[in-house]
C-alpha positions in Angstrom: 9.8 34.9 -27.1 11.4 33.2 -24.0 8.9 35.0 -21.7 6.2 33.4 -23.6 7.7 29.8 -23.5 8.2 30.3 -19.5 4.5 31.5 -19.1 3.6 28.6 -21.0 5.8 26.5 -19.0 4.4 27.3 -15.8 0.5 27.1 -16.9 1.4 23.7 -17.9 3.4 22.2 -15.2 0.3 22.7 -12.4 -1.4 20.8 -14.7 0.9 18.2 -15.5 2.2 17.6 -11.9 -2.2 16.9 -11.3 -2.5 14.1 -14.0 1.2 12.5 -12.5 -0.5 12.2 -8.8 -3.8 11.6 -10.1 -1.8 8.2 -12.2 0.3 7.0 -9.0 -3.2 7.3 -6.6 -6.3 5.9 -8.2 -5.4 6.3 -11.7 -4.2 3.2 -14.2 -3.5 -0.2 -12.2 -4.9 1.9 -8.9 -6.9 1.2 -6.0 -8.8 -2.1 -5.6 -10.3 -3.2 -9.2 -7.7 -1.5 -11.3 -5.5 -2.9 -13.4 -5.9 -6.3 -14.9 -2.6 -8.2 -13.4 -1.1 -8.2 -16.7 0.8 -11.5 -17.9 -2.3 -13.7 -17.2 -2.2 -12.6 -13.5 -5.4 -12.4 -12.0 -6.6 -8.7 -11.1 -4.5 -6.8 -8.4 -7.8 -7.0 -6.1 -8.2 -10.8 -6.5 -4.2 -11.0 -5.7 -4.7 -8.7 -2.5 -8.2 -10.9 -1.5 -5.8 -14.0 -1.3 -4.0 -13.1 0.5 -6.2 -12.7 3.7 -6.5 -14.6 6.3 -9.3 -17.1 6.9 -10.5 -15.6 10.2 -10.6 -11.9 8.2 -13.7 -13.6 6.0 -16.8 -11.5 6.2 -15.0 -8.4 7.8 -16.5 -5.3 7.4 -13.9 -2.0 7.7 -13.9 -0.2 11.0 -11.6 2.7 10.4 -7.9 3.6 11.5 -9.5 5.4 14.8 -10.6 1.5 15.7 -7.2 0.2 15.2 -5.8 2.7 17.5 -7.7 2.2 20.2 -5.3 -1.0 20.4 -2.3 -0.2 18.9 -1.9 3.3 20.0 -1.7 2.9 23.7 1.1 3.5 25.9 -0.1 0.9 28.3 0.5 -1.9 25.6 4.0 -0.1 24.6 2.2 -0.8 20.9 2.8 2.4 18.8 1.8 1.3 15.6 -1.2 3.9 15.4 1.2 7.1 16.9 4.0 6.0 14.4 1.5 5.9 11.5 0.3 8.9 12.3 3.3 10.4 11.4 3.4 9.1 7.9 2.4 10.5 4.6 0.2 7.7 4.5 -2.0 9.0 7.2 -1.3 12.6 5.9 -3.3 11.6 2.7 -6.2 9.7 4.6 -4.6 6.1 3.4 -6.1 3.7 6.5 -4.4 1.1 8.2 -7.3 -1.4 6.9 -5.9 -0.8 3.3 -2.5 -2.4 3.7 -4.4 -5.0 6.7 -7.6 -5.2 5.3 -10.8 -5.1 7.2 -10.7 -5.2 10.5 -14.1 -5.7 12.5 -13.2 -9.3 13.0 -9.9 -8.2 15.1 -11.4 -5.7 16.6 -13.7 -7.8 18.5 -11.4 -10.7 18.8 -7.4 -9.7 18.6 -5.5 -12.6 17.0 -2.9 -12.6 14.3 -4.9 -15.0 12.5 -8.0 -12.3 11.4 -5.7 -9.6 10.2 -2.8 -9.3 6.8 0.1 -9.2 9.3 4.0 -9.1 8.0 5.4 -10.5 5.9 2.0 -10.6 3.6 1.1 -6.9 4.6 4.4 -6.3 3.0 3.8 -7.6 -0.3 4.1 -5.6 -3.1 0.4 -6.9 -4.5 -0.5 -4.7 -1.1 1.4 -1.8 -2.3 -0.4 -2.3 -5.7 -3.7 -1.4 -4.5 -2.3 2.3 -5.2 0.7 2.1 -6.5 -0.3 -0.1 -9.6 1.5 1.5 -12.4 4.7 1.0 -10.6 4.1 -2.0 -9.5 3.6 -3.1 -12.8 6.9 -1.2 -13.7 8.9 -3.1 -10.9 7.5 -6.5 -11.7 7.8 -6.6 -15.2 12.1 -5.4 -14.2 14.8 -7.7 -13.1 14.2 -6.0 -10.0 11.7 -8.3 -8.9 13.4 -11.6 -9.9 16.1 -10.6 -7.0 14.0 -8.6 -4.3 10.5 -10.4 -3.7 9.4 -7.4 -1.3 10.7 -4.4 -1.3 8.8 -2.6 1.3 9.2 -5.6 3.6 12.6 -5.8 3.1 13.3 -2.0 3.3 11.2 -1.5 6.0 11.9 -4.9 7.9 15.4 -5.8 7.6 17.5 -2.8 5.8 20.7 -5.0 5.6 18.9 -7.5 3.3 17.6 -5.0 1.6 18.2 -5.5 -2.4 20.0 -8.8 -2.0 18.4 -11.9 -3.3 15.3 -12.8 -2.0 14.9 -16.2 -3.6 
C-alpha cells in the first residue's frame, strides 16, 4: 500500500511542480495583458505603459544583444549586460527590454530620458509583468502599505530594506 502511494506521489509531483512554474511565468496576472489590476486598478500592462518615459514613445524592441553593445563594455566600466548575464533572468531568456522597455529609441540616442531607469524599473508593476499572481499577493498584504518597492529597495539600498517606505 505505501509503495503505491509513493509511486503515485512521484507521477504527480512532475506534474504539479509544471502547473506551479507555468502560474508564476505567463500564467494568471502574467506577462503583459494578464491580469485585470484588481481593486479598480487599471490592467498590469496599462500600469507598466505609464510608466515610460516620453522619449521611449514609439520604440520598437531591439533585443538584450543591443543593450550590450553599450552596457557591456569594459571601456565604459558599464557591466550591466555581463552582470545580467549571470542572472536567472538571462538564464530563462527574460530581456533587459522587459523590466526597461523598448529600447530602439536609446539605442540610437543614449539618454536617461528614453529608457524605464531606477527607481521606476524597480517598481513592483514591472515585476508584475511575470510575476502577477504574487504581486497581487504582496499588494493586497500589509506588506505593501510599509515597503513601496521591494526589488528596488532590496536590490538598491539593503539597509532600508523592509522599513517604511512612505
Amino acid at each position: 500500500m505505501k509503495s503505491k502511494w509513493f509511486l503515485t506521489f512521484f507521477a504527480i509531483a512532475p506534474f504539479a511542480a509544471t502547473v506551479l512554474v507555468l502560474q508564476s511565468c505567463g500564467g494568471e496576472g502574467g506577462p503583459i495583458g494578464g491580469g485585470d489590476g484588481g481593486g479598480g486598478l487599471p490592467p498590469i500592462s496599462q500600469q507598466f505603459l505609464a510608466l515610460l518615459p516620453a522619449g521611449q514613445a514609439g520604440a520598437a524592441f531591439v533585443g538584450s544583444e543591443k543593450c550590450g553593445e553599450c552596457h557591456g563594455t569594459r571601456d565604459s566600466h558599464d557591466t550591466h549586460y555581463n552582470d545580467w548575464l549571470e542572472t536567472k533572468h538571462a538564464k530563462v531568456e527574460v530581456g533587459c527590454e522587459r523590466c526597461h522597455g523598448p529600447g530602439s529609441n536609446h539605442a540610437t540616442t543614449p539618454a536617461l530620458d528614453n529608457i524605464l531607469t531606477l527607481p521606476k524599473s524597480a517598481s513592483a508593476v514591472v515585476c508584475a509583468q511575470c510575476h502577477g499572481s504574487i504581486y497581487d499577493e504582496w499588494r493586497l498584504s500589509q506588506h505593501s502599505k510599509l515597503v513601496a518597492s521591494p526589488v528596488e529597495e532590496a536590490a538598491h539600498d539593503p539597509n532600508r530594506y523592509g522599513r517604511t517606505s512612505q
